[in-house]
C-alpha positions as CSV (number, residue, x, y, z in Angstrom):
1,X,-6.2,-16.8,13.2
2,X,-6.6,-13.4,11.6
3,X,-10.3,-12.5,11.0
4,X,-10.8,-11.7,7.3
5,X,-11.0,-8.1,6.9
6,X,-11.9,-6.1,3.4
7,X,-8.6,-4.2,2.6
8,X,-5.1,-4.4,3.5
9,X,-3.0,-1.0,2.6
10,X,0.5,-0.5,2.4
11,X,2.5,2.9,2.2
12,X,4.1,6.0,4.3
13,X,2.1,7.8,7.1
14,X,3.7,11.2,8.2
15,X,2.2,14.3,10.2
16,X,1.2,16.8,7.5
17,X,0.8,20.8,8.6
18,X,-1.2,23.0,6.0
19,X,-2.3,26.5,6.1
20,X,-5.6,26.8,8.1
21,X,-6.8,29.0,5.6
22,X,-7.0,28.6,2.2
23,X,-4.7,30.2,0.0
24,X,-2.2,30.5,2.2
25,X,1.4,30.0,1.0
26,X,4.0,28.8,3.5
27,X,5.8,32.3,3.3
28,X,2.2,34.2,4.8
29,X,0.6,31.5,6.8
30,X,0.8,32.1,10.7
31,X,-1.9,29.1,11.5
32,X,-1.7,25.6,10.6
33,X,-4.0,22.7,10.6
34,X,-2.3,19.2,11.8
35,X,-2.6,16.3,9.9
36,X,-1.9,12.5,9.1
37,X,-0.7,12.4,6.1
38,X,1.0,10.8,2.8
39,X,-1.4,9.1,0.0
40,X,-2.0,5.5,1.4
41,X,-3.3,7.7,4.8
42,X,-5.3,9.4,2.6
43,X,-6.7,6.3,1.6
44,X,-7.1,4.1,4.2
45,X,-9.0,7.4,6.4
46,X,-11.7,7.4,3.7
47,X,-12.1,3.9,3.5
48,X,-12.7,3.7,6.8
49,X,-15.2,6.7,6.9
50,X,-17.3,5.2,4.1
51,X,-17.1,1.7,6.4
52,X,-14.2,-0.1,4.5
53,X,-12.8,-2.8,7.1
54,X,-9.0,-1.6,6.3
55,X,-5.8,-3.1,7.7
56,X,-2.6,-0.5,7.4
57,X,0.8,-1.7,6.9
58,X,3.3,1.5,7.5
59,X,6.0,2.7,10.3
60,X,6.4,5.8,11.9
61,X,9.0,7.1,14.4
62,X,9.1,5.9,17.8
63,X,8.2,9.9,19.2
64,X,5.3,11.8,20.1
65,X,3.8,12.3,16.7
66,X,3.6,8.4,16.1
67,X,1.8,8.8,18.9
68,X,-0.4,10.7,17.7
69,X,-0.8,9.2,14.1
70,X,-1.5,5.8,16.0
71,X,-4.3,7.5,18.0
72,X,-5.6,8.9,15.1
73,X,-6.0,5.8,12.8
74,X,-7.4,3.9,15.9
75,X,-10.1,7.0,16.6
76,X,-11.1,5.8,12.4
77,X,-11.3,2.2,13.4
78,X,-8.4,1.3,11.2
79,X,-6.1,-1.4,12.2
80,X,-3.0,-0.4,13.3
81,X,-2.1,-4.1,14.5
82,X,0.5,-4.1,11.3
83,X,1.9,-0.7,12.2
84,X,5.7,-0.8,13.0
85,X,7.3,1.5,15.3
86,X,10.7,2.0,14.7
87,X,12.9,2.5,18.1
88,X,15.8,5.2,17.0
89,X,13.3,7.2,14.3
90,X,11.3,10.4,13.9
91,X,8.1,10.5,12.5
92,X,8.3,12.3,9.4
93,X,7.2,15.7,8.7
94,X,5.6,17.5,5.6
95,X,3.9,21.1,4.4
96,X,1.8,21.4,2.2
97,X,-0.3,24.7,0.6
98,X,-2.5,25.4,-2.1
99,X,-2.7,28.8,-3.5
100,X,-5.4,31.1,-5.5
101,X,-5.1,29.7,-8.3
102,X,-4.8,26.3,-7.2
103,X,-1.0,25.5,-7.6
104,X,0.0,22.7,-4.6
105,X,3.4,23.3,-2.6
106,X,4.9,20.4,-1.0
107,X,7.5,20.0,0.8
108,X,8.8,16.9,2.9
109,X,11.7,16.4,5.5
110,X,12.5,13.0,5.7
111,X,16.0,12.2,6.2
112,X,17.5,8.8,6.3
113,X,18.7,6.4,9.4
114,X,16.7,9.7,11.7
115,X,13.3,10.0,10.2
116,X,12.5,7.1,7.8
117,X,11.0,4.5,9.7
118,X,9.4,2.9,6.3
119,X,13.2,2.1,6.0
120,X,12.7,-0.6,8.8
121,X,9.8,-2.7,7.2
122,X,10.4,-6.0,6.9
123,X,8.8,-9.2,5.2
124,X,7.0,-10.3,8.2
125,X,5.1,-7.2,8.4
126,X,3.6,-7.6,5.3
127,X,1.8,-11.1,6.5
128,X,-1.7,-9.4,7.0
129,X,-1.6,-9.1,2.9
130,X,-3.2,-12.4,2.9
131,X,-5.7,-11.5,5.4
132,X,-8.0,-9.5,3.1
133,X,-10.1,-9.9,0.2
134,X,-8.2,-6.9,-1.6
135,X,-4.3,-6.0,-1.2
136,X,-4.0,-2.4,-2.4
137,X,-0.7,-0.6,-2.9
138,X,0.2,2.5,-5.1
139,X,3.2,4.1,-6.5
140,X,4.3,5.8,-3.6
141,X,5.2,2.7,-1.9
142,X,7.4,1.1,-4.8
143,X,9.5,4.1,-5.5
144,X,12.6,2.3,-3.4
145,X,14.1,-0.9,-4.4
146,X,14.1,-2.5,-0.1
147,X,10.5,-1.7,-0.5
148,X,9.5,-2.3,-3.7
149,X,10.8,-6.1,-3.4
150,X,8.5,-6.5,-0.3
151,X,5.5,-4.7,-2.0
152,X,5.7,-6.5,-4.9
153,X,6.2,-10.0,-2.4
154,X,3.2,-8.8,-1.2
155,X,1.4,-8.9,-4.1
156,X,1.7,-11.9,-5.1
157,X,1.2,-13.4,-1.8
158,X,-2.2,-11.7,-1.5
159,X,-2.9,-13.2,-5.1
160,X,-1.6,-16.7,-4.3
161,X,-4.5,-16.7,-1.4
162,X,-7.0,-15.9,-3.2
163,X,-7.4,-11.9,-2.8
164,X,-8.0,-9.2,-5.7
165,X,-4.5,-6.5,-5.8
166,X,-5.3,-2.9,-6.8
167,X,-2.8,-0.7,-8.3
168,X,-3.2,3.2,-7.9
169,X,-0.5,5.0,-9.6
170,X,-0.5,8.1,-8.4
171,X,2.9,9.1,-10.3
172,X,5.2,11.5,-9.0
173,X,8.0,10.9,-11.0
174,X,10.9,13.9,-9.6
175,X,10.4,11.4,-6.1
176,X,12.2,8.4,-8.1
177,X,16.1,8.4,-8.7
178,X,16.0,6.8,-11.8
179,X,16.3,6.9,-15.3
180,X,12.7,7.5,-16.5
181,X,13.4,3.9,-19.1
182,X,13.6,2.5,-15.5
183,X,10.5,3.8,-14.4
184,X,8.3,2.8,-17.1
185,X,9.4,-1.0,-16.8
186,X,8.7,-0.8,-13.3
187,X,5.4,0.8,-13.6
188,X,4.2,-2.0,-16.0
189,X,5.9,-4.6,-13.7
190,X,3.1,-3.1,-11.1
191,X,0.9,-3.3,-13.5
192,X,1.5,-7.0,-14.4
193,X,0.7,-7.7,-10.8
194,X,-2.7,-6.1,-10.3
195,X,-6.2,-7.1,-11.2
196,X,-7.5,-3.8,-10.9
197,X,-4.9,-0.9,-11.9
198,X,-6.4,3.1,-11.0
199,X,-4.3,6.0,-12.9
200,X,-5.2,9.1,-14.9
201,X,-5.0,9.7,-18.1
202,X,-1.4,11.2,-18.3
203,X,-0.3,8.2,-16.7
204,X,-1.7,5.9,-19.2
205,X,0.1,7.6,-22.2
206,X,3.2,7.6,-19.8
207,X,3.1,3.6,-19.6
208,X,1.8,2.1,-22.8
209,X,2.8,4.7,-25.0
210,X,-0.7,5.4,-26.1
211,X,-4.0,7.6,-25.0
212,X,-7.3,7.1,-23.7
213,X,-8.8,3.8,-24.7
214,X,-6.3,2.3,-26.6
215,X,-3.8,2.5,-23.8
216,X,-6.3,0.9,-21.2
217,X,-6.2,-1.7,-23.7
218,X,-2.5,-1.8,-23.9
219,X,-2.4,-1.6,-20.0
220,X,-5.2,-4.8,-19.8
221,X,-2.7,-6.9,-22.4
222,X,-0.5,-6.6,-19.3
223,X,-2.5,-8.5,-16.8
224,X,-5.4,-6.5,-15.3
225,X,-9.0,-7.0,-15.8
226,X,-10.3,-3.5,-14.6
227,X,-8.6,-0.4,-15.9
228,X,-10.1,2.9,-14.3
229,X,-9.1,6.0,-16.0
230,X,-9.5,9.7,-14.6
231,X,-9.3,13.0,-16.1
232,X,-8.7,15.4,-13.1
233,X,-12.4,16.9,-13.4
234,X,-11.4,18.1,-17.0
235,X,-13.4,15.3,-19.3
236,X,-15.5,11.8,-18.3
237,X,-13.9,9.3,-16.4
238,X,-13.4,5.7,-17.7
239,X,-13.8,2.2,-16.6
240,X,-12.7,-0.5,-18.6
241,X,-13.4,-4.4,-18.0
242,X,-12.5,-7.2,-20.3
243,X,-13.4,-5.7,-23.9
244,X,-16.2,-3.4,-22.6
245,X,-15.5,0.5,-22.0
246,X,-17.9,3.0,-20.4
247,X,-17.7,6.6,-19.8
248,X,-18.7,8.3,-16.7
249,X,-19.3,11.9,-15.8
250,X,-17.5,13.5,-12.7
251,X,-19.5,16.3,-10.4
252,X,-18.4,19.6,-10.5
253,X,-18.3,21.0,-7.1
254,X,-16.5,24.4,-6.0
255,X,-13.0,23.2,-5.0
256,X,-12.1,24.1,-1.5
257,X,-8.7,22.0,-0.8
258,X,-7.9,19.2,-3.3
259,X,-5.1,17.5,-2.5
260,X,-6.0,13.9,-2.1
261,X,-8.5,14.2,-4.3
262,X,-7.0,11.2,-6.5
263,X,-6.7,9.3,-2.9
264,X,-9.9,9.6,-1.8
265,X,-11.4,8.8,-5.4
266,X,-9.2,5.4,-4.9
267,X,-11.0,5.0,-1.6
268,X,-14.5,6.0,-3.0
269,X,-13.8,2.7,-6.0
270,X,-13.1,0.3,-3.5
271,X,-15.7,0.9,-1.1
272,X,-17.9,0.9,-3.8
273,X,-16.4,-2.5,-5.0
274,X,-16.1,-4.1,-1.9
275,X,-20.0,-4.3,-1.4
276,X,-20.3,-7.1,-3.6
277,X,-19.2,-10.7,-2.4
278,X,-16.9,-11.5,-4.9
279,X,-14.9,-8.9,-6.5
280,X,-13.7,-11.2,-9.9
281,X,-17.5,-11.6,-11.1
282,X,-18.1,-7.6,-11.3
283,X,-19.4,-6.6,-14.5
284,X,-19.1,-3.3,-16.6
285,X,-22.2,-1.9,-15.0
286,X,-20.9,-2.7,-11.4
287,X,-17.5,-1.1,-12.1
288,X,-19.6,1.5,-13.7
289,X,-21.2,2.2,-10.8
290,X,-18.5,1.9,-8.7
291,X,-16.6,4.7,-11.2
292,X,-20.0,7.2,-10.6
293,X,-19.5,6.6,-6.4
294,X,-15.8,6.9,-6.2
295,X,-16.4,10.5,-8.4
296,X,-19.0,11.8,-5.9
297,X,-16.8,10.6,-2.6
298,X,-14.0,12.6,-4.2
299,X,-16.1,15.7,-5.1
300,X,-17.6,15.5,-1.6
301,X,-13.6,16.2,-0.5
302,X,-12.1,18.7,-2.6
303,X,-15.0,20.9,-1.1
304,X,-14.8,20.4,2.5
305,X,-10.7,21.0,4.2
306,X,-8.0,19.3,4.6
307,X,-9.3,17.6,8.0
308,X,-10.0,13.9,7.9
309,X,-13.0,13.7,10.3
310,X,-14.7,15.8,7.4
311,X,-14.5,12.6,5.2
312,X,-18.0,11.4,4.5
313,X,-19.4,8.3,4.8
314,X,-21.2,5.7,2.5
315,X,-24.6,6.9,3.4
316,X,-23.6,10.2,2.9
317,X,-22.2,10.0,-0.4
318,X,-25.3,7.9,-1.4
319,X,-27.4,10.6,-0.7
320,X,-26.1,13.6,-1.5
321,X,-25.6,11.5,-5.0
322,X,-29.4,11.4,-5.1
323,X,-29.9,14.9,-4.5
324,X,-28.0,16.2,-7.7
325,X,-30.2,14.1,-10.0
């Protein structure tokens, strides 16, 4: 039998190159830093820094830099048991920059039936799901129909056995192709299948229709106990459970390179959640707490690079926490 781990991910993994120094456009830079990338990486590298037992389900190319991503998520501790690699398939590719004034270029190359091994996924990869006291997907991974119907299988599998689902939007809407109508329904069909749903505030307005509270309440009417709203470092962050709403604070830190920022916050939440027993009896002032760790881990990143191994782990965060009261 599969041991019981904490989390089970699901989403792309890709090698990412960025500008080994900061500020760097794609035009000017010379250097680059290599690394694994895509938003459920993201995740699943920090959850494993701060000590997060995490189970990844993703594919990559059968070439050398699936090689290389598998090496890397096996140097974290992160189990690549799930990981498919797809015979026939490149691992995909992506650049990324951030510039002065903090404006973020991307720009992927993916290309279908040559380097789109999350094309191959199939149901019977997704059977770890069940393994795990939290199954945690995001927007990335729903954004095509094949794999939306697997993720959203998924879902309710991991609900069916007794497991908490976490839903991190993370909207990027010019990456769907369709009608924005069709987006929204399926955003609040994600939604509908989550205990625990993680967005920001645009993306709350973007759902329900309505802003800041009253849209977590709109968003809770769905299904969803815990509602976690963030403000990008521009206003508090809120947690909602049940009825009950609480505002927390984020850090201000100088912001070296923040892309995954929002990814790392996600990690940050469910580390913090994940160190109590039972996930369903949290109460405001856990969540609370939970809001106030996830903020720090995140600040703790956006000033540090773009390198993974500079992820911090729970002690870390913990202290450094203590230090700025």
């Amino acid at each position: 039998m599969t041991p019981l781990i904490d989390c089970v991910t699901v989403g792309s993994l890709f090698v990412e190159l960025t500008p080994s120094t900061p500020g760097d456009s794609l035009v000017s830079a010379r250097d680059y830093t290599l690394v694994a990338g895509g938003a459920a990486a993201n995740v699943v590298f920090a959850l494993a820094r701060l000590g997060v037992g995490v189970s990844f389900i993703t594919a990559v190319g059968d070439d050398e830099f699936g090689t290389l991503l598998l090496h890397e998520l096996a140097a974290f501790g992160i189990d690549t048991a799930p990981v498919r690699r797809v015979s026939g398939q490149l691992t995909p590719v992506t650049f990324s920059a951030i510039d002065q004034q903090g404006g973020k270029t991307f720009r992927f190359y993916r290309f279908p039936e040559y380097a789109a091994p999350m094309d191959a996924l199939r149901a019977e990869d997704f059977s770890p799901c069940t393994h795990g006291r939290l199954f945690d997907f995001s927007e990335g991974s729903i954004r095509e129909g094949h794999l939306r119907a697997l993720v959203f299988a998924a879902a309710r599998q991991a609900r069916s056995a007794g497991a908490a689902v976490l839903y991190a939007v993370n909207l990027r809407k010019s990456s769907w192709r369709c009608a924005e109508g069709e987006i929204r329904v399926l955003q609040r069909e994600a939604v509908r299948l989550a205990d625990i749903v993680v967005l920001n505030a645009e993306e709350v307005s973007y759902i329900t229709g309505w802003d800041g509270e009253e849209g977590m309440a709109a968003l809770q009417e769905l299904g969803p106990r815990v509602v976690v709203m963030t403000c990008g470092g521009d206003g508090d962050m809120l947690v909602r459970v049940d009825a009950d709403t609480r505002a927390i604070p984020p850090y201000q830190v100088p912001v070296v390179y923040d892309v995954g920022a929002g990814d790392t916050f996600h990690a940050g939440l469910v580390a913090a959640a994940l160190r109590h027993a039972t996930l369903s009896t949290l109460t405001i002032a856990d969540w609370a707490d939970a809001v106030q760790f996830a903020g720090a881990t995140a600040a703790l990143r956006v000033a540090t690079s773009a390198d993974p191994h500079a992820l911090r782990t729970s002690a870390q965060v913990t202290a450094w926490m203590a230090a700025q009261k």
